[in-house]
N, C-alpha and C positions, 0 to 999 in steps of 0.2 A: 870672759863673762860677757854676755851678749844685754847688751842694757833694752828695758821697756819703759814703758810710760810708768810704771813705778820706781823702776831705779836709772833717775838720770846721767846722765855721762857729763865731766868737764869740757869744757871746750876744747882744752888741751887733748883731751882723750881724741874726741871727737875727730879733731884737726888728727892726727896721728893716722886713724883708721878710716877717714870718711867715706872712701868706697865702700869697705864691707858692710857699715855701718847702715847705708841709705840700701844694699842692696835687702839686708836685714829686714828694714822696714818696707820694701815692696814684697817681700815674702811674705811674712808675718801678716802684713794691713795692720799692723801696729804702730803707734807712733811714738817718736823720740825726743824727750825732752832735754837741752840741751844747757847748762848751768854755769855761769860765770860769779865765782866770788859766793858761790851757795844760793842765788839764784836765780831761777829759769828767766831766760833770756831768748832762746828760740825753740821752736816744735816743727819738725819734720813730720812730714804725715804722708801718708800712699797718694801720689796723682790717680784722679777718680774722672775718666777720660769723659762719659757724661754724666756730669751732676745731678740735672733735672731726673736719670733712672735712678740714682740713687737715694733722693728726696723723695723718690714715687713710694720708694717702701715704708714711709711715715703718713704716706696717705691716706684720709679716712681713718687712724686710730682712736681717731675727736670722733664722738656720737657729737657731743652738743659742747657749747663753750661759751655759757651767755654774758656772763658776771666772774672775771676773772678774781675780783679781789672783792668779791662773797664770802664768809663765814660757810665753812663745809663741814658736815658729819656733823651738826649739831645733835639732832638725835639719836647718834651713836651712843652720845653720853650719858652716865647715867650718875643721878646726885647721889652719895651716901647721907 
């Protein structure tokens, strides 16, 4: 069984298969949570060679962002 970020592996698991394991995770670009005693204690994740291209893709999905801890949708609501 090939573990994901929803089903973690023991460490012992982990410790047994670690090569297949991390090779798993640069295939996929899924990351692996890793559990000691029920739990997470470490996360493997894909090397992302440069960051800043991969942060670029979150860029500009903000129009605006003036008042973070604003009251929002208030007139979505509607009183009965």
């Amino acid at each position: 069984m090939k573990a994901t970020a929803t089903s973690p592996l023991t460490k012992t698991t982990f410790k047994a298969q670690a090569l297949a394991h991390m090779r798993n995770v640069q295939a996929t670009k899924r990351p692996l949570i890793i559990i000691d005693r029920g739990k997470p204690v470490l996360k493997v994740v894909p090397y992302a060679e440069d960051m800043e291209a991969e942060l670029a893709k979150f860029r500009g999905l903000t129009l605006r962002y003036d008042d973070p801890l604003a009251p929002v949708g208030l007139d979505d609501w509607q009183l009965a």
